[in-house]
N, C-alpha and C positions, 0 to 999 in steps of 0.2 A: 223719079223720072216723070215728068208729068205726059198727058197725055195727047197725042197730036191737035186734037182740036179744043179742046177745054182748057189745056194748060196754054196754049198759044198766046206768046205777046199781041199778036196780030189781032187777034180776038177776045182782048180785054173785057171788052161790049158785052159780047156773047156771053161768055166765060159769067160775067158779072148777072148779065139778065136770069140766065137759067138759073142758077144758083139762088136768088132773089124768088124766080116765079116759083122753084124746086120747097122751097125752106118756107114763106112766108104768102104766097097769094095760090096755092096750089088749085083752090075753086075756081079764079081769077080767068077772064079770055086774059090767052098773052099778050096779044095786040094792042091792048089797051097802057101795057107797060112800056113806054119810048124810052131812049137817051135821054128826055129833060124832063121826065116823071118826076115831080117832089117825093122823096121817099121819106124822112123825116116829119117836116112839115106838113105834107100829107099823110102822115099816119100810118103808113108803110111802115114804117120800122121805127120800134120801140126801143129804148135805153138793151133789154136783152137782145133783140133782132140785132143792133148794132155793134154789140161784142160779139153774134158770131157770124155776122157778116167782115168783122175784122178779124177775126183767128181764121175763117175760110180764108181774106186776101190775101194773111202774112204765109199761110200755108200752102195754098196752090200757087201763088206768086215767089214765094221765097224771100219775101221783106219782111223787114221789122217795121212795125207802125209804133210810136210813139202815146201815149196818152192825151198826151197836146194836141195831136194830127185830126184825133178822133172829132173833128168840128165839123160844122154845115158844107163850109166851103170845100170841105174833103169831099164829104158823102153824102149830098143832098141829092145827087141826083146820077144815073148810070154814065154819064158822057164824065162829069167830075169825077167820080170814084177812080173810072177808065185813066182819067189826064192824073189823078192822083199816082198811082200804081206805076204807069209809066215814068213818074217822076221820082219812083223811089227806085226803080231797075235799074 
């Protein structure tokens, strides 16, 4: 069961940021993390960041992500990951 506000389709965003600022920039102002942050390309997230930033989505979300999906276009950035997720529900 997930939980009212973290599991929320509504709040993919959210869900996604915190998880992100939680796991990989915990020093980080949060502020500075938007919707169209480069998170690959900017060095945010590394080949390991990226696998469990994917087993977090397929797990709080309830989708299976593919090997192939695992691309830029996916998860380059909070608002994409969001429009990705949405599109696997």
């Amino acid at each position: 069961m997930q939980t009212p506000i973290e599991g929320s389709v509504d709040n993919i965003e959210h869900t996604v940021k915190a998880f992100i600022l939680r796991e990989f920039l915990s020093e980080e102002d949060p502020g500075q993390l938007t919707d169209t942050t480069p998170l690959l390309s900017g060095g945010i997230l590394d080949s390991i960041a990226t696998v469990k930033l994917v087993v977090f989505l397929e797990q709080q979300f309830n989708i299976d992500i593919q090997p192939h999906e695992t691309v830029v276009d996916n998860l380059e950035t909070i608002g994409q990951i969001a429009s990705f997720v949405r599109s696997k529900l």
